[in-house]
C-alpha positions as CSV (number, residue, x, y, z in Angstrom):
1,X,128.2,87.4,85.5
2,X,126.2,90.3,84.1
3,X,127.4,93.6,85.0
4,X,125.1,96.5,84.8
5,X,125.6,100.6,85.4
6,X,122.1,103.1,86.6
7,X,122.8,106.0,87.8
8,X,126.5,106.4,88.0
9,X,126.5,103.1,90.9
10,X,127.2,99.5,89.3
11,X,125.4,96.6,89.6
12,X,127.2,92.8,89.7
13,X,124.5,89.9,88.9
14,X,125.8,86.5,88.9
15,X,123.3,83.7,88.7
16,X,124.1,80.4,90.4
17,X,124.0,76.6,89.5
18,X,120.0,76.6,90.3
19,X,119.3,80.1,87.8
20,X,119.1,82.3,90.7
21,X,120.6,85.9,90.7
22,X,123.1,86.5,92.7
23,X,123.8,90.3,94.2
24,X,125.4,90.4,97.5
25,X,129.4,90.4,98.0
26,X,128.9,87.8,100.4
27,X,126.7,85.4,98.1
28,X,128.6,86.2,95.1
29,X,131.8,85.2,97.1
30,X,129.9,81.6,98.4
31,X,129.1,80.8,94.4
32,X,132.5,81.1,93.0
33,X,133.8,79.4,96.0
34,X,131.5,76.6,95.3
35,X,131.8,76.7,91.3
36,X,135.7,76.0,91.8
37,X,136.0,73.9,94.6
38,X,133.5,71.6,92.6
39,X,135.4,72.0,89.7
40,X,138.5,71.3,91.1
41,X,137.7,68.3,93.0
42,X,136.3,66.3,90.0
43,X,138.3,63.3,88.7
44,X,140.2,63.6,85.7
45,X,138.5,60.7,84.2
46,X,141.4,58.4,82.8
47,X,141.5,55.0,83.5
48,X,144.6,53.4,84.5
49,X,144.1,49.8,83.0
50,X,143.4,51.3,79.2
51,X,146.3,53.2,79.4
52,X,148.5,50.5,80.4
53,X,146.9,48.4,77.5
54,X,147.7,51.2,74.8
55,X,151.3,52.0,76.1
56,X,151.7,47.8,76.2
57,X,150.5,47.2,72.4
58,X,151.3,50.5,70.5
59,X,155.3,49.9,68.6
60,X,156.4,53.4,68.9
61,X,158.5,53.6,65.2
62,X,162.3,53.4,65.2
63,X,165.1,55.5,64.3
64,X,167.3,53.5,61.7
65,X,170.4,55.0,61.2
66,X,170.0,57.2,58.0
67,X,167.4,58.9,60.4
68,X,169.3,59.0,63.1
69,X,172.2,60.8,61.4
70,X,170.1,63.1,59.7
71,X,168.5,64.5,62.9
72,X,172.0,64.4,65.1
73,X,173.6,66.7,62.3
74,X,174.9,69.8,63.0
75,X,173.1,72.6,62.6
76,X,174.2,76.1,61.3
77,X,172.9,79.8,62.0
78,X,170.6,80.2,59.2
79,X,168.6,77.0,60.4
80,X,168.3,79.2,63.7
81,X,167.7,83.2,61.7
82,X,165.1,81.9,59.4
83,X,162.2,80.7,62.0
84,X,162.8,84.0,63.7
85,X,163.0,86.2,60.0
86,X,159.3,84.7,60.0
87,X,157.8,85.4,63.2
88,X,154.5,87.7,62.5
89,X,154.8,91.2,64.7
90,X,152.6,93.1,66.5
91,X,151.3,90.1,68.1
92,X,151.0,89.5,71.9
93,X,154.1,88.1,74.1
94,X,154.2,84.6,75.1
95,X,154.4,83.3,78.3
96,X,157.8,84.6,78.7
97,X,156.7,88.0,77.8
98,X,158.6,88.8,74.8
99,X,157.0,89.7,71.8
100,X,158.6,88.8,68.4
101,X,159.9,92.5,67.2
102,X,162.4,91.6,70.0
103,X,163.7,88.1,68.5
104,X,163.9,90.0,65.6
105,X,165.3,93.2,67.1
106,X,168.4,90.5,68.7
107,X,168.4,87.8,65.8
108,X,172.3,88.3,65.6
109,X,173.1,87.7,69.7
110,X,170.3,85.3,69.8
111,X,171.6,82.8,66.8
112,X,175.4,83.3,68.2
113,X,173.5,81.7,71.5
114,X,171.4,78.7,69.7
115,X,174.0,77.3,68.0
116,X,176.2,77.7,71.3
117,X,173.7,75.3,72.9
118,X,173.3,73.5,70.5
């Protein structure tokens, strides 16, 4: 999409699949209709019958119990402050939209949570 200002008025340019330029609403609208519905309706590609040969030969690895132990211990608060001592700041939120100055800003109430879970 190329967007272009004369004059104080704005021009939108958007070319379509055969290189041709693009200007009215109504045109504009049909291409990104067409771009995504196209998009949307392709196959993802996998194919059933390999995946079903990979999941039947591959021997996932097994816990023995030394392992097993190992990763059921308990855990205690500073395995839960030190990740969030780390976090970098002034970064953008995540998903959830909290940024890391606030994990860091409520490290004490967060930890008491974690290890209440788990």
């Amino acid at each position: 999409m190329v967007i272009r200002e004369q004059g104080g008025n704005t021009a939108v340019t958007v070319k379509d699949a055969r290189g041709e330029d693009l200007t009215t609403h109504e045109d504009i609208l049909r291409c990104f209709t067409e771009f995504y519905s196209t998009l949307y309706m392709q196959q993802d590609g996998h194919d059933e019958a390999g995946i079903a040969t990979i999941l039947d030969e591959v021997q996932p690895p097994v816990v023995d119990d030394n392992m097993r132990e190992m990763l059921n211990a308990l855990t205690d608060e500073s395995d839960k402050r030190w990740p969030i001592k780390q976090m970098n700041t002034g970064k953008t939120p995540g998903n959830d939209g909290l940024t890391n100055e606030f994990f860091k800003e409520y490290v004490d109430l967060l930890c008491t949570l974690l290890l209440a879970m788990y």
